[in-house]
C-alpha positions in Angstrom: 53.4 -4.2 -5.6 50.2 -5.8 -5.2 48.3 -6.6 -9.2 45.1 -4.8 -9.7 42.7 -7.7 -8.8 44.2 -7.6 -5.4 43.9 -4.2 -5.3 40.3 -4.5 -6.5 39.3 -7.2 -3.7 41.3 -5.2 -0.9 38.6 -4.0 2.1 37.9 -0.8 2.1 36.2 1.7 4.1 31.9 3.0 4.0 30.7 5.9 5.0 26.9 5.9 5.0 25.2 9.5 5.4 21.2 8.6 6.0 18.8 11.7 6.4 15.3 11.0 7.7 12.5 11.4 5.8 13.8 12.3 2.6 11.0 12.0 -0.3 13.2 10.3 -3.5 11.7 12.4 -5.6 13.2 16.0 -4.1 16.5 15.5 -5.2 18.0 16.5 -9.0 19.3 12.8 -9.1 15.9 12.1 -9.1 14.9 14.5 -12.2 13.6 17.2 -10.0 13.7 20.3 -12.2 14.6 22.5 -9.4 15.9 21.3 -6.1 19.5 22.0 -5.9 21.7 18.8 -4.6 25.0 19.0 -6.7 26.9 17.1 -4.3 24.2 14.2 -4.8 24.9 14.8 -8.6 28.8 14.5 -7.9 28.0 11.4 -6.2 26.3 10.0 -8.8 28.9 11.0 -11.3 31.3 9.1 -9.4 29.0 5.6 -8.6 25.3 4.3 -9.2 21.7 6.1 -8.7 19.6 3.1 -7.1 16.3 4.4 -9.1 13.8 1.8 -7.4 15.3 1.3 -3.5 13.0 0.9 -0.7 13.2 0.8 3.6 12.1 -2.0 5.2 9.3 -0.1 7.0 8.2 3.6 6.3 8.5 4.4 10.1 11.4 5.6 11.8 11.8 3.1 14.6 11.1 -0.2 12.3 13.1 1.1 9.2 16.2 1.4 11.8 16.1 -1.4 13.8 15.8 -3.6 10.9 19.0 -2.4 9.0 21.0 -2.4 12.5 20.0 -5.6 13.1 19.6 -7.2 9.1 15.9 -9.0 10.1 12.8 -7.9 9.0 9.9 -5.6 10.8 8.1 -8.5 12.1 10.7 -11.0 13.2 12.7 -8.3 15.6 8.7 -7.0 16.8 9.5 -3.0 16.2 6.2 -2.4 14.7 6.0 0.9 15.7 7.5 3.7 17.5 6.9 3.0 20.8 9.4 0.9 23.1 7.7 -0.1 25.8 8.0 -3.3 25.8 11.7 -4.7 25.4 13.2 -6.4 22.1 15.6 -9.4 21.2 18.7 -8.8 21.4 20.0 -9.1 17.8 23.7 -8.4 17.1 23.9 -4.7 15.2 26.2 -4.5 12.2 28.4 -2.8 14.1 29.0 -5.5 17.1 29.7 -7.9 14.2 31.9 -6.1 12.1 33.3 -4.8 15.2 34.2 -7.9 16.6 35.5 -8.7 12.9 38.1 -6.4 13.1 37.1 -3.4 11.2 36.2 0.2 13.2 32.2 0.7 13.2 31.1 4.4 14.2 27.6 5.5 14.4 26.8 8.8 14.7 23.4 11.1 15.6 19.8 9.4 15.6 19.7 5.7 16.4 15.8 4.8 17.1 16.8 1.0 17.9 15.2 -1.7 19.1 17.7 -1.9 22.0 19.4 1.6 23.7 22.4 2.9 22.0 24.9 1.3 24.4 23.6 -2.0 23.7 24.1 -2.0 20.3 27.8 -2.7 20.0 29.5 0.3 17.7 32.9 0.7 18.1 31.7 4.0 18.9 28.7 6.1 19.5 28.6 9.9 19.1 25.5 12.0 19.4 23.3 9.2 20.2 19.7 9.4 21.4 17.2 6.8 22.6 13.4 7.3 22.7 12.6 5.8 26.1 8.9 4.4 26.2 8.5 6.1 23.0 5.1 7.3 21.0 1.9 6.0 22.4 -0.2 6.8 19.8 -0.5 3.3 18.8 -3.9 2.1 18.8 -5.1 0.4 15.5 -8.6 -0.6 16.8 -10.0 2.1 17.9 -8.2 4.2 15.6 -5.5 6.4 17.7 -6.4 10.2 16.5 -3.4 12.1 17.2 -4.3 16.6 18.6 -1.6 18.1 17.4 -1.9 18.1 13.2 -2.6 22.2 13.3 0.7 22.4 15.6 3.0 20.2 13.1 1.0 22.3 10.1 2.0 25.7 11.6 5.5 24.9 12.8 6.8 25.7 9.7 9.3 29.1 8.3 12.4 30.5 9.4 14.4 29.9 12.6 17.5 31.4 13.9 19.0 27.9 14.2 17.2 25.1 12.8 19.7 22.9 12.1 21.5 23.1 15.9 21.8 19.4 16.3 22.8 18.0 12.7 25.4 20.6 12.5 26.6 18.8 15.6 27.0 15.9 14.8 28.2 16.6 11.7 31.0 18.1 13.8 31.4 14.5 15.4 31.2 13.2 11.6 34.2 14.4 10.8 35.9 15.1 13.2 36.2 11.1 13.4 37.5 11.3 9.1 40.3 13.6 10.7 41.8 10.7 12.5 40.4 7.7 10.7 43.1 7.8 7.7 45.6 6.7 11.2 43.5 3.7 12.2 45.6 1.3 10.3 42.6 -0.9 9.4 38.5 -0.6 7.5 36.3 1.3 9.2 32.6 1.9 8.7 30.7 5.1 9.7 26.9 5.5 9.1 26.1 9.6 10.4 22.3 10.2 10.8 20.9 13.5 10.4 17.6 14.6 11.2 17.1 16.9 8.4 14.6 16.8 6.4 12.1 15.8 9.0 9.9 17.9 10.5 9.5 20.9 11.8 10.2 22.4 8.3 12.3 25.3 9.9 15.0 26.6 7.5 17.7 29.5 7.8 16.5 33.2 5.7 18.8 32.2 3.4 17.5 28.6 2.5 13.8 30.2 2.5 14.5 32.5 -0.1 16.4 30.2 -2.3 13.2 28.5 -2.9 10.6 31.8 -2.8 9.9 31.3 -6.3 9.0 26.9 -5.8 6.4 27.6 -3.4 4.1 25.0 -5.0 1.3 22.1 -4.3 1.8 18.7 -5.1 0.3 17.2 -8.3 -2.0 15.6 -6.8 -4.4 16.1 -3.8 -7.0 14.5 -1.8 -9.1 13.7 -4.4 -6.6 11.8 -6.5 -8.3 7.9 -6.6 -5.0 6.4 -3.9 -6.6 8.8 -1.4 -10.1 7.2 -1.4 -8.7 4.4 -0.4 -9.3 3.1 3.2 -5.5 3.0 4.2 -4.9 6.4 3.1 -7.9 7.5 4.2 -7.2 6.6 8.0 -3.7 8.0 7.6 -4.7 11.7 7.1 -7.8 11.2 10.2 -4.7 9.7 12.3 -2.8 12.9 11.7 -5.6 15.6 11.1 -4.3 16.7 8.1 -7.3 18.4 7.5 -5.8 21.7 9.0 -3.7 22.3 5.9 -4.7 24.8 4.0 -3.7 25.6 0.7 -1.2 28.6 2.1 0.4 26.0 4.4 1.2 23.7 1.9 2.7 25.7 -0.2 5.0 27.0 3.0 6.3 23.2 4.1 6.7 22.4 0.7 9.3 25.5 0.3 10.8 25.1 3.9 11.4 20.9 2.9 13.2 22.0 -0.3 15.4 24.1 1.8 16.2 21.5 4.3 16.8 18.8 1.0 19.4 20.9 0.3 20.8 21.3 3.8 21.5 17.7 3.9 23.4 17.7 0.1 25.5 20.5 1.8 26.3 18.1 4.6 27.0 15.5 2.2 29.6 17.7 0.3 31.9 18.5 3.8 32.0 15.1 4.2 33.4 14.3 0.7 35.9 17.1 1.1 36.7 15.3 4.0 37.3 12.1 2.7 39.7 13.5 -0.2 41.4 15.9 2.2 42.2 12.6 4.3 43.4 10.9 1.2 40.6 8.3 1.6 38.3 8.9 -1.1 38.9 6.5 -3.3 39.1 4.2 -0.8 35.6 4.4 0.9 32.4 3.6 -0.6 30.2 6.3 0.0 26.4 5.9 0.8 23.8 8.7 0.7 20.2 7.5 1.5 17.6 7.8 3.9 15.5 6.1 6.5 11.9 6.8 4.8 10.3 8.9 2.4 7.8 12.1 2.7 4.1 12.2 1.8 4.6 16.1 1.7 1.1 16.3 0.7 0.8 14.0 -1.9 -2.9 13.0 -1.6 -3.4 14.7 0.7 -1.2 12.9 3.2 1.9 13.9 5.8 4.8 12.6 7.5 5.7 8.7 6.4 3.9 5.3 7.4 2.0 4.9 4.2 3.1 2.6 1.9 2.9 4.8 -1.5 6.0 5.7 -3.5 6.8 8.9 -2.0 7.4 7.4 1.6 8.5 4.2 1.2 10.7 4.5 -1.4 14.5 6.3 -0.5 17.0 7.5 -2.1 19.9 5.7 -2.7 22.8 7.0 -4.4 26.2 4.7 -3.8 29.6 5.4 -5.2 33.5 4.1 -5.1 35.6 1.1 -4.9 33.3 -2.0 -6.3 30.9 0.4 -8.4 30.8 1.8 -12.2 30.8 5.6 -12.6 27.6 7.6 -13.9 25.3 4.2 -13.8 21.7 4.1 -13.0 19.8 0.8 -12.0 16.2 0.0 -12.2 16.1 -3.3 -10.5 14.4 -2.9 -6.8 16.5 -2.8 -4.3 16.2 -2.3 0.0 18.6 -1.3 2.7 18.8 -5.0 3.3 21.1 -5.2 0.4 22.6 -1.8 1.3 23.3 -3.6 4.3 25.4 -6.4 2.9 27.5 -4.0 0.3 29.0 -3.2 3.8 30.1 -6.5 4.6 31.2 -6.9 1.0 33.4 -3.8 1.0 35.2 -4.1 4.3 35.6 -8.2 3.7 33.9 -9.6 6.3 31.3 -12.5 5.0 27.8 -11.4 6.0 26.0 -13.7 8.5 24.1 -16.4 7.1 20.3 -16.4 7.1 19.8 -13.0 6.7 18.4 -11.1 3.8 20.5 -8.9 1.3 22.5 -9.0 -1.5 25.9 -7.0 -2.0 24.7 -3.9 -4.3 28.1 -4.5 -6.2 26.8 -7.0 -7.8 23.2 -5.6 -8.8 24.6 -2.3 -9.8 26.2 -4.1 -13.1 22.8 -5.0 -14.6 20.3 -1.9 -15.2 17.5 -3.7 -14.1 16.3 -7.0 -13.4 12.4 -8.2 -13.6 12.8 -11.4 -11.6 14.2 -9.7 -8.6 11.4 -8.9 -6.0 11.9 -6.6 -3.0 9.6 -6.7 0.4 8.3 -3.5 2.9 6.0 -3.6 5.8 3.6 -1.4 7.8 1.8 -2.2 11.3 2.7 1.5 13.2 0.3 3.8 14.1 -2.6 5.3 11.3 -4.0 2.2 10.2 -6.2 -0.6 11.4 -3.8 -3.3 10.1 -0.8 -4.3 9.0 -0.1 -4.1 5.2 2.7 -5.6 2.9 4.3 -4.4 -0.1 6.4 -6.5 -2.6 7.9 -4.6 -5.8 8.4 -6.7 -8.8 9.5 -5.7 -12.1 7.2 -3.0 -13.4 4.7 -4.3 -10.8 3.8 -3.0 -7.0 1.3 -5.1 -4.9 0.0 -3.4 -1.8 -1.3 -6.4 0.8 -3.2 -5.2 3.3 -4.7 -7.3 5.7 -7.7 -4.8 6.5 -8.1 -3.4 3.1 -8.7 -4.4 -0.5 -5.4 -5.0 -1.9 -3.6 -2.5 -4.8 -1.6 -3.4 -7.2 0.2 -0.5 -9.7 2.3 -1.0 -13.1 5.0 1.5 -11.8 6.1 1.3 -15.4 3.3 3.5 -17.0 1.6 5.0 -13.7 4.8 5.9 -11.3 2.3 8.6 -9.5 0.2 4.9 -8.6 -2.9 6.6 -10.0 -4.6 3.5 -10.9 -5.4 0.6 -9.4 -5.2 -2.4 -11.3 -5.9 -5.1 -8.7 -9.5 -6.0 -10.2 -8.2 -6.0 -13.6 -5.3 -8.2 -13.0 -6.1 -10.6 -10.9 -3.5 -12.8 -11.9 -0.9 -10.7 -11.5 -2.5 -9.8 -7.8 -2.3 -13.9 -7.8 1.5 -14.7 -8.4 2.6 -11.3 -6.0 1.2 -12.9 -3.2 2.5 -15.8 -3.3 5.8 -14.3 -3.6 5.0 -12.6 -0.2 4.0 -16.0 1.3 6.9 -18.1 0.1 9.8 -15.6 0.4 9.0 -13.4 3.0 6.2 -13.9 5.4 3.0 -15.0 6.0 0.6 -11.6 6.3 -1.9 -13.5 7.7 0.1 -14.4 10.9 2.4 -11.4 10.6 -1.2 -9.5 11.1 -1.9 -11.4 14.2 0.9 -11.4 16.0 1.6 -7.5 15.6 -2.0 -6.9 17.0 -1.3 -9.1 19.9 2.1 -7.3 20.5 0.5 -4.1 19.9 -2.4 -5.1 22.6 0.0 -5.7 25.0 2.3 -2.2 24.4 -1.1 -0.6 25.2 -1.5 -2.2 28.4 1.7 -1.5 29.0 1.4 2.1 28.9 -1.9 1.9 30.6 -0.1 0.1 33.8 2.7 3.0 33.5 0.3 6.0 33.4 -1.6 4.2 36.1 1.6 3.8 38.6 2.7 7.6 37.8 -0.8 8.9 39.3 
């Protein structure tokens, strides 16, 4: 009979459930007083709430493609959502750990840099690939998208909003049916599209949230709105249209679809224990981006504030203490290599990341810093973030710089960058000696960005 230690250090399996757009602060793991998640509070009873985790990019193409492939926004070139113009070739996760020896399934959205058959999954149900992709990339002239009243008034009850995810949640687990046979680690990371928009729920997740029909705390003329970035953000998307009424009707709708997803998350735990492999799979729930959902005014993702660059991350099982909540900041990069940690394969060298077994012992760390970008569409620039401790600097290349004390103002209410200048000082240099020169970075995404738009100029021209 093997000791304990080996027991402890034997690989084991992760299954990674990531919704899209998922504001951290909807969820009762969070401290929300009313959205109902209990199987994100089960999780969390059973593992670690990761209290200060962040994506790589607050856009659904970047964020993605730089988990699959473990490189940052601006090395792989997924700036935005468009892919017009081809990629590197980067080795997924999944060709490497499936070339290790362990089982790696991906199921539902992909948004690559490379098409889904490319990528190298052991397999691939429910995939879907973009094609050329949005084209509402212009930074300079500012792209104005026409459709912000349609996105505000797609919003209520449908017969069957949830078609898709329910589909591949049928792929989900019908693969943990047969995976307990395998006879060897396997990783599975299920995307759902839920919470994104359109906020359509079912009757009965509409009225479970009639009474929490409410506005955000703070509006357009909080002092984050004034400034330029967010400012271009809500022109981009025209979320002007929204009227108070509307608002209140997404907000209700989102909460619904919030607790779709922790419903989806609870079959799959049933799953796992009715397979007998619970307690031997680390279980992930988190998501690709966050949600303005009308904080300051402001929709959808791509800004760089808390509530859309920020996830939640919520990890639990073999390697991780029970009822635990960490502070220290934290991306899917290191997400990333707890999956190479749990199924024992060594994660490739040169890339960023740290195993979250090992940061989920100390409750937070002020030393650590963690790194997000922005160059999609809504802004005239690219901007940088780096999370330090209590402290949140905002770099933007076309912009006067923010800096926030997360510590006393989580809301980012106040701008401290002209009153601490030194602390504006030491963050940046951070950014430039440990993860990329914004200056350059800034460059080259506006010449790759330039030559997507002629791109698409010569492929509208040779379809007339």
């Amino acid at each position: 009979m093997p000791s304990s230690s080996e027991r402890d250090v034997r690989p084991v399996n992760v299954l990674i459930l990531k919704s899209d757009e998922h504001n951290p602060r909807i969820a009762s793991t969070d401290g929300h007083p009313f959205i109902r998640t209990p199987n994100l509070e089960r999780l969390a009873a059973r593992g670690v709430v990761f209290e200060s985790a962040y994506c790589p990019s607050p856009l659904c193409v970047p964020s993605r493609s730089s988990f699959i492939s473990g490189r940052p926004v601006h090395q792989i070139q997924t700036y935005n959502n468009s892919l017009v113009l081809e990629r590197p070739n980067y080795p997924s996760y999944g060709a490497i750990l499936d070339a290790a020896g362990v089982h790696s399934v991906h199921v539902g959205k992909v948004d690559a840099y490379r098409p889904p058959n490319e990528l190298g999954f052991t397999e691939m149900f429910g995939t879907d690939y973009r094609g050329v992709g949005d084209t509402m990339i212009s930074r300079e002239p500012l792209a104005l998208r026409t459709d912000g009243l349609e996105r505000a008034r797609d919003v209520g009850v449908a017969e069957n909003p949830f078609r898709g995810d329910d589909r591949r949640m049928e792929d989900a687990l019908a693969f943990l049916r047969r995976s307990a046979d395998l006879g060897r680690p396997w990783t599975m990371e299920v995307n759902l599209i839920a919470p994104h928009f359109p906020h359509r729920v079912t009757e009965e997740l509409w009225e479970l949230y009639a009474d929490h029909a409410d506005l955000p705390e703070y509006d357009v003329t909080a002092p984050p709105a004034q400034h330029p970035y967010a400012a271009d953000l809500r022109r981009h998307f025209g979320t002007h249209v929204f009227t108070e009424e509307l608002i209140r009707q997404h907000r209700r709708a989102y909460y619904g679809r919030v607790t779709y997803v922790d419903a989806q998350l609870g079959r799959l735990l049933e799953a796992l224990e009715a397979t007998g492999q619970l307690d031997r799979t680390v279980v992930v729930y988190t998501s690709d981006h966050g949600e303005m959902l009308g904080m300051f005014g402001m929709w959808w993702k791509s800004s760089l504030y808390e509530d859309s660059v920020r996830v939640p991350l919520v990890v639990a099982g073999p390697g991780f203490p029970r009822g635990a909540r960490v502070r220290t900041p934290v991306s899917h990069w290191d997400l990333r290599a707890t999956i190479f940690a749990a199924v024992g394969v060594p994660y490739p060298d040169g890339l960023p990341g740290q195993p979250l077994q090992s940061l989920s012992r100390e409750h937070r760390r002020d030393d650590r810093a963690v790194f997000a970008e922005y160059h999609g569409h809504g802004t005239r620039g690219s901007s940088f973030m780096v999370r330090e401790g209590r402290w949140k600097l905002l770099y933007h290349a076309k912009a006067p710089h923010q800096l926030f004390d997360l510590d006393a103002d989580p809301h980012e209410l106040r701008d401290l960058a002209s009153a601490r200048p030194d602390v504006v000082e030491r963050l940046t240099r951070r950014l430039y000696d440990e993860f990329c020169d914004p200056v350059v970075e800034q460059d080259r995404a506006e010449r790759f960005i330039r030559a997507q738009l002629a791109a698409l100029d010569q492929a509208s021209a040779a379809a007339m």
